[in-house]
C-alpha positions as CSV (number, residue, x, y, z in Angstrom):
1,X,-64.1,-25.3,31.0
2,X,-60.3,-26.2,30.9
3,X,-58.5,-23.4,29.5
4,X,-54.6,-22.0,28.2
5,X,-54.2,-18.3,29.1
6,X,-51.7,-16.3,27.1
7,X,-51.2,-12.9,28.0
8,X,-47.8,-10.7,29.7
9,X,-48.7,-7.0,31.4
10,X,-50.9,-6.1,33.5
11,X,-54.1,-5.4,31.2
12,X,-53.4,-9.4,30.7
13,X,-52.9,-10.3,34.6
14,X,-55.8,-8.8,35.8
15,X,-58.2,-11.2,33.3
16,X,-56.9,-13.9,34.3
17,X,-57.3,-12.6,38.2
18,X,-60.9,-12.7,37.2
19,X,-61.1,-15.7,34.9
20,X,-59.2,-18.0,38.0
21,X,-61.6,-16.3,40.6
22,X,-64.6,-17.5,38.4
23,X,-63.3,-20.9,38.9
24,X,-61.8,-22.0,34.8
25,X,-59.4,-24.7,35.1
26,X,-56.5,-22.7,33.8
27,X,-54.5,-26.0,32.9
28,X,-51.3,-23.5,30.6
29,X,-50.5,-20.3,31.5
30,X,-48.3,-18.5,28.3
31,X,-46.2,-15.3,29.0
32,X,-43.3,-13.0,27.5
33,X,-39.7,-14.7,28.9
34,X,-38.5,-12.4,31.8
35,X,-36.6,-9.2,30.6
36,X,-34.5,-6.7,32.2
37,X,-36.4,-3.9,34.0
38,X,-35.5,-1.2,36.6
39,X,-32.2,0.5,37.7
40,X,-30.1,-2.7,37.9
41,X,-31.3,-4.2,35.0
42,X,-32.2,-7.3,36.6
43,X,-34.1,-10.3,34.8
44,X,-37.9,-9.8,36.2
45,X,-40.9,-11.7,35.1
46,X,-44.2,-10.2,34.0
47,X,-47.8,-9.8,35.6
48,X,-49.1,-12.4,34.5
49,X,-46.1,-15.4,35.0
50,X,-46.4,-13.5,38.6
51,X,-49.9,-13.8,39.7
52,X,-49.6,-17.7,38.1
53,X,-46.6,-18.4,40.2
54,X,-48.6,-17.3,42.9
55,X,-51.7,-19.5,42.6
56,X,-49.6,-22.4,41.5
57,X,-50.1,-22.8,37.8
58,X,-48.1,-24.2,35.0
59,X,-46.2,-21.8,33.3
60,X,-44.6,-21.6,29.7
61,X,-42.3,-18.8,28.4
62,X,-41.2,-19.7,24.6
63,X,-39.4,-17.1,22.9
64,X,-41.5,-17.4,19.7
65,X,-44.6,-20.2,18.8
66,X,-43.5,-20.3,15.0
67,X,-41.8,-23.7,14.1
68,X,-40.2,-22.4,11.4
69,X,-39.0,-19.2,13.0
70,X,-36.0,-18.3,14.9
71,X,-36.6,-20.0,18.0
72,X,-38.1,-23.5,16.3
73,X,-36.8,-25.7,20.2
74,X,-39.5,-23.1,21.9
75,X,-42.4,-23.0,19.6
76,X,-41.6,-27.2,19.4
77,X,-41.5,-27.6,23.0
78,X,-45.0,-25.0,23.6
79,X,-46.5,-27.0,21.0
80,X,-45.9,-30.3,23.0
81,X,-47.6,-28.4,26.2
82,X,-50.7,-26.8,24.6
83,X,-51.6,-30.5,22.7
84,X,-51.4,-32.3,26.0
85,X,-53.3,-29.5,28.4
86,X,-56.3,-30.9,25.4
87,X,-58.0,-27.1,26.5
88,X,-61.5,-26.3,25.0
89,X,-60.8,-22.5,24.4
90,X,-57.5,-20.1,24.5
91,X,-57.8,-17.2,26.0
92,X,-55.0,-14.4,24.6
93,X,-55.2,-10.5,26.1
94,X,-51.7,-8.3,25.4
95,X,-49.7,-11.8,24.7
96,X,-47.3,-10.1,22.5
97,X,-46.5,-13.0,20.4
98,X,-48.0,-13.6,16.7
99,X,-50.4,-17.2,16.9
100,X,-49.7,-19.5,13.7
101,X,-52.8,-21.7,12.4
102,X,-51.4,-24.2,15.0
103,X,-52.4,-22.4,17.9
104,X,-55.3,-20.9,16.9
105,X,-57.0,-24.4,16.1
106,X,-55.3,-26.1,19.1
107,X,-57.8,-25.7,21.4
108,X,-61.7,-27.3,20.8
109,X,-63.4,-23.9,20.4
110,X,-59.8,-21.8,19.3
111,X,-58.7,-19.6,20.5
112,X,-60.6,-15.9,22.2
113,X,-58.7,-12.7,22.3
114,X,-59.8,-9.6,25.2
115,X,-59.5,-6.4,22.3
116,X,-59.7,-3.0,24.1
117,X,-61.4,-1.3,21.2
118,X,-64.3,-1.1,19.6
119,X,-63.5,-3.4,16.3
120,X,-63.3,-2.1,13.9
121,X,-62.4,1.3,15.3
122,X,-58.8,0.4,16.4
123,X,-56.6,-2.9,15.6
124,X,-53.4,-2.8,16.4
125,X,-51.4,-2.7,19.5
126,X,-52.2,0.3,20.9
127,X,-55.8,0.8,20.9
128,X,-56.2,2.9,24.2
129,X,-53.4,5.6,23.5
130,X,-55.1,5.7,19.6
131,X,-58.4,6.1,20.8
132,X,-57.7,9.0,23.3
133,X,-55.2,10.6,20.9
134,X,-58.0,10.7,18.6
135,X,-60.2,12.4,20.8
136,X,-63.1,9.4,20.8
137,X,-66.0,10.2,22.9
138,X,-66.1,6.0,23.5
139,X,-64.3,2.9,23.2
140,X,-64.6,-0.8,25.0
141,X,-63.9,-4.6,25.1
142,X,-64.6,-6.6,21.9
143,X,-64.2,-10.0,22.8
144,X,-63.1,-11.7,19.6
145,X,-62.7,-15.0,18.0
146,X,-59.2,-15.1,16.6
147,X,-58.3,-15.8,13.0
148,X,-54.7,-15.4,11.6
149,X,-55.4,-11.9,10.6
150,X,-54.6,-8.7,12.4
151,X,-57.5,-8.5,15.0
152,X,-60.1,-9.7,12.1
153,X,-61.7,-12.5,13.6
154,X,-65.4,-12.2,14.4
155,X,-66.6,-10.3,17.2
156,X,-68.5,-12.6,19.9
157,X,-69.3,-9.5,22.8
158,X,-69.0,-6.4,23.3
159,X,-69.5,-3.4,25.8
160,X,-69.3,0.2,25.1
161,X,-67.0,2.6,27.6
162,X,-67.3,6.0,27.5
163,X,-63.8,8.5,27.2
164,X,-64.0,11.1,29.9
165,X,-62.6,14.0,29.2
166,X,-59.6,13.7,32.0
167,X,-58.4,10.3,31.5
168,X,-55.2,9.4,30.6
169,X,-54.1,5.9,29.3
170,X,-53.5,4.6,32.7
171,X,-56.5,5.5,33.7
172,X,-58.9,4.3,31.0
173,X,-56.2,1.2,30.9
174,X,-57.2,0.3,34.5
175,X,-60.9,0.2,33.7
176,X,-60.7,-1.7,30.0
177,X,-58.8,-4.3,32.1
178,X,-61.5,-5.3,34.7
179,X,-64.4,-4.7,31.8
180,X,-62.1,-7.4,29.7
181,X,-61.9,-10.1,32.5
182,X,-65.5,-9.8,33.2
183,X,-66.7,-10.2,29.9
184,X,-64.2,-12.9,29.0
185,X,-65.9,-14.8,32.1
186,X,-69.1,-14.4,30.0
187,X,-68.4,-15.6,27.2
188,X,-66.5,-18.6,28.3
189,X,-69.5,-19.4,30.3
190,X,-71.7,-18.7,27.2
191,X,-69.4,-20.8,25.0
192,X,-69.7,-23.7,27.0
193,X,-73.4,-24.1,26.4
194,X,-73.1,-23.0,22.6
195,X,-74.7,-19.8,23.5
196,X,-72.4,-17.1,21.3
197,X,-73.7,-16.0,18.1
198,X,-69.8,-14.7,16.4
199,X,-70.3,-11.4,14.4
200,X,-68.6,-9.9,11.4
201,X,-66.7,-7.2,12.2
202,X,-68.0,-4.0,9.9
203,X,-65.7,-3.4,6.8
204,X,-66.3,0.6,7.1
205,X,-63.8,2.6,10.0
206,X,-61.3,0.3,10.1
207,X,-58.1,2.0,11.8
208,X,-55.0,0.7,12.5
209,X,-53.4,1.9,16.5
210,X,-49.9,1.5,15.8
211,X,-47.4,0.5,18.0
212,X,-46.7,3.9,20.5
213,X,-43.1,5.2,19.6
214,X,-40.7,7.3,21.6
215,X,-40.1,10.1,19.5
216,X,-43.7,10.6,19.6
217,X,-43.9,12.6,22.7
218,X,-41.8,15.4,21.5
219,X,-44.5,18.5,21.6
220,X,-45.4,20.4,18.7
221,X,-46.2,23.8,20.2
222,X,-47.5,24.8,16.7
223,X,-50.8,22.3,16.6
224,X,-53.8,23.1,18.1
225,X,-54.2,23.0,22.3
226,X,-56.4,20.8,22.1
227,X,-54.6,18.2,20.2
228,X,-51.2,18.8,22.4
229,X,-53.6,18.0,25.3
230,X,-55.1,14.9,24.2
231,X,-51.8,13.7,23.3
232,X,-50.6,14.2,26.7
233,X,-53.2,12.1,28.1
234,X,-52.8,9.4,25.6
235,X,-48.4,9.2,26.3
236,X,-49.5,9.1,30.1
237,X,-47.8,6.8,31.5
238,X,-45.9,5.8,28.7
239,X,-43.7,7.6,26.7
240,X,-45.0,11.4,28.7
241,X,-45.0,14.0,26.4
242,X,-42.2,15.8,26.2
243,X,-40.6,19.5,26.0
244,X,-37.0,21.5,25.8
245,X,-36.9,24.8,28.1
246,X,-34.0,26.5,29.4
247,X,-31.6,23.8,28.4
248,X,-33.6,21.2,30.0
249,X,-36.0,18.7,28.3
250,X,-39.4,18.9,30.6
251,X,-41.8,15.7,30.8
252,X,-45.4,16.8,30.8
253,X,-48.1,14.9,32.7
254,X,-51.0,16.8,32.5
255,X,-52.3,20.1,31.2
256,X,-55.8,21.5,30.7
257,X,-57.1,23.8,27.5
258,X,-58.2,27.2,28.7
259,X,-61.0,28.9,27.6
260,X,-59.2,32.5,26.9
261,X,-58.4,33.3,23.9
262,X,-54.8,33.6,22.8
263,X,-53.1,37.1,23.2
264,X,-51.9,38.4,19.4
265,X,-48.2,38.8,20.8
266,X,-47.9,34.9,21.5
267,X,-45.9,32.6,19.7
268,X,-46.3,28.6,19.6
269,X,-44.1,26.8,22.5
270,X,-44.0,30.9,24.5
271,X,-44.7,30.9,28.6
272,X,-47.8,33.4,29.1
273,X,-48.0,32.7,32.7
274,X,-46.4,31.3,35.8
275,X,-47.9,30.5,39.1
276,X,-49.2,27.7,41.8
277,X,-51.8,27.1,38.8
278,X,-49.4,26.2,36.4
279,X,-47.6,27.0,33.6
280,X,-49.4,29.1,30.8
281,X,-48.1,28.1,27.6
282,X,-48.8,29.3,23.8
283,X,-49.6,26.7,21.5
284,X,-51.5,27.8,17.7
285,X,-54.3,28.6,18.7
286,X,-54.9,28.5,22.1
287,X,-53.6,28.5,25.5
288,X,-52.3,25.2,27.4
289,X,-52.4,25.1,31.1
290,X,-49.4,22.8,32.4
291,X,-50.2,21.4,36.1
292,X,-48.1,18.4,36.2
293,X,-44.6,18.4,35.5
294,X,-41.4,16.6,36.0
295,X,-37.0,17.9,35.5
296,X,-34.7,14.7,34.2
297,X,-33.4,12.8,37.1
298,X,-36.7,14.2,39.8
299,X,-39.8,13.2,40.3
300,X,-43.1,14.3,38.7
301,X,-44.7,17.0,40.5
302,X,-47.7,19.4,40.6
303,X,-46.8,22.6,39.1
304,X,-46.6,24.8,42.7
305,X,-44.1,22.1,44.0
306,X,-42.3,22.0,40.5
307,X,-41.7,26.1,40.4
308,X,-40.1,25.8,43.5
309,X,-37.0,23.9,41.6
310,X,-36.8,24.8,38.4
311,X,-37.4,28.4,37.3
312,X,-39.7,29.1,34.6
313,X,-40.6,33.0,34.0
314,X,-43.1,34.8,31.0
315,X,-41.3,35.2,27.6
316,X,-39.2,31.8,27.9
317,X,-39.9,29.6,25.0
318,X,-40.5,26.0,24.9
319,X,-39.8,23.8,21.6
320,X,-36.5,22.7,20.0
321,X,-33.8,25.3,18.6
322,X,-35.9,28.0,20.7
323,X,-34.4,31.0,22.8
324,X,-34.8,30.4,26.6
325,X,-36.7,34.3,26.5
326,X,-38.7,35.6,23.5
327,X,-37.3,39.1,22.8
């Protein structure tokens, strides 16, 4: 089986990890052009071009594959590479660039995306953060055929993953990524010998896991703990829920609901409690343990080492526009 990979992070890097190990003749590896990243700003290429480097494969980075787009010299020039690697199947996972109808019936068999979602449940790009914010007891790998709609092709395997109740996007991340390379190896191997029967994806539950913006992990102390909590998870690592306190805006990496009720006196965003097991904080209906936190410019720490730098006391008031003490 002679394939073209097209993918950029590291969701993408680790499937094709597991798709070279298999032994696929990955004749075209696609990926993002390098972009500026870290203190210095410097120009550094992503997982996948990487870990393709590494092993020695060819490597294509064209701004855009749309000939009559904005970049017409790149999509001309990829076009010219993916018609001579003559590849039986495409496989795309976190690519980040739209496929016209050229590419997607380039290859003999098209072209086979790695979807960490349960399709219909979540299309989009964000499907993990979606399904955790949410609060879905499940999610997986579809493994789908692409068509030039918004992850509608049909669905050609899939495996179920359950949600635990502590992870975070990272976490759940890590383990979608293997699960997606492994399955991908199966149904290449099954496509080469005809053996995948493609499914409709069901027309009821359709949701759409748009993109993850920043402003989105500012903390509403005045929804439901539970909520706040899962949304923490879901902006973990990326873009951490976020809070102002005494002047300072506070990044939130973990917290837990507790099972006490909340005292009549509290108000949403109000410290309750302060100690090595946290920070105790009202929300509207419950009470939000915080264990992990991190000041602008330090480092994220557990809550015992984080008290020890930055002073947090009962009666101050997280949220925008708030006093630093309730009166």
């Amino acid at each position: 089986m002679r394939i073209i990979f097209a993918g950029t992070p590291e969701f993408a890097r680790v499937a094709l990890a597991e798709l070279h190990a298999a032994g696929f003749e990955v004749a075209l590896v696609l990926t993002q052009p390098d972009r500026p990243a870290g203190r210095g700003m410097k120009l550094q290429a992503s997982s996948v071009k990487q870990f393709a480097l590494e092993k020695n494969l060819s490597v294509a980075q064209p701004r855009s594959l749309r000939l009559d787009g904005k970049y017409p010299q790149d999509a001309s020039a990829a076009r010219e590479a993916i018609r001579a690697v003559q590849a039986d199947a495409m496989v795309v996972a976190a690519y980040g660039l739209i496929l016209p109808q050229w590419v997607l019936t380039a290859p003999r068999l098209g072209c086979f995306n790695i979807h960490a979602s349960l399709l219909s449940r979540w299309r989009g790009a964000a499907p993990i953060h979606r399904a955790i914010e949410a609060g879905d007891s499940q999610t997986g790998i579809t493994i789908m055929q692409m068509d030039a709609g918004l992850d509608t092709g049909d669905m050609l395997l899939v495996q179920k993953l359950a949600i635990a109740a502590v992870d975070t996007t990272a976490s759940l991340h890590d383990r979608l990524a293997v699960l997606g390379g492994r399955l991908m190896v199966e149904a290449l191997e099954l496509a080469a010998c005809g053996g995948l029967s493609p499914v409709p994806q069901p027309a009821q539950g359709i949701s759409y896991a748009h993109k993850i913006e920043k402003h989105e992990a500012a903390i509403d102390w005045a929804e439901s703990a539970a909520v706040i909590e899962r949304r923490i998870r879901a902006f973990n690592p990326f873009p951490v829920a976020a809070s102002p306190v005494a002047g300072e805006i506070l990044k939130i990496w973990t917290a837990a609901v507790l099972p006490q009720p909340l005292p009549a006196h509290a108000s949403p965003g109000q410290v309750l409690a302060v100690g090595d097991f946290g920070v105790d904080v009202a929300a509207a209906d419950g009470v939000l343990r915080l264990t992990r936190l991190q000041k602008p410019g330090g480092k994220a720490l557990d809550a015992a080492q984080f008290l020890r730098g930055f002073a947090l006391a009962p009666g101050m008031v997280f949220g925008p526009d708030q006093p630093e003490a309730a009166p």
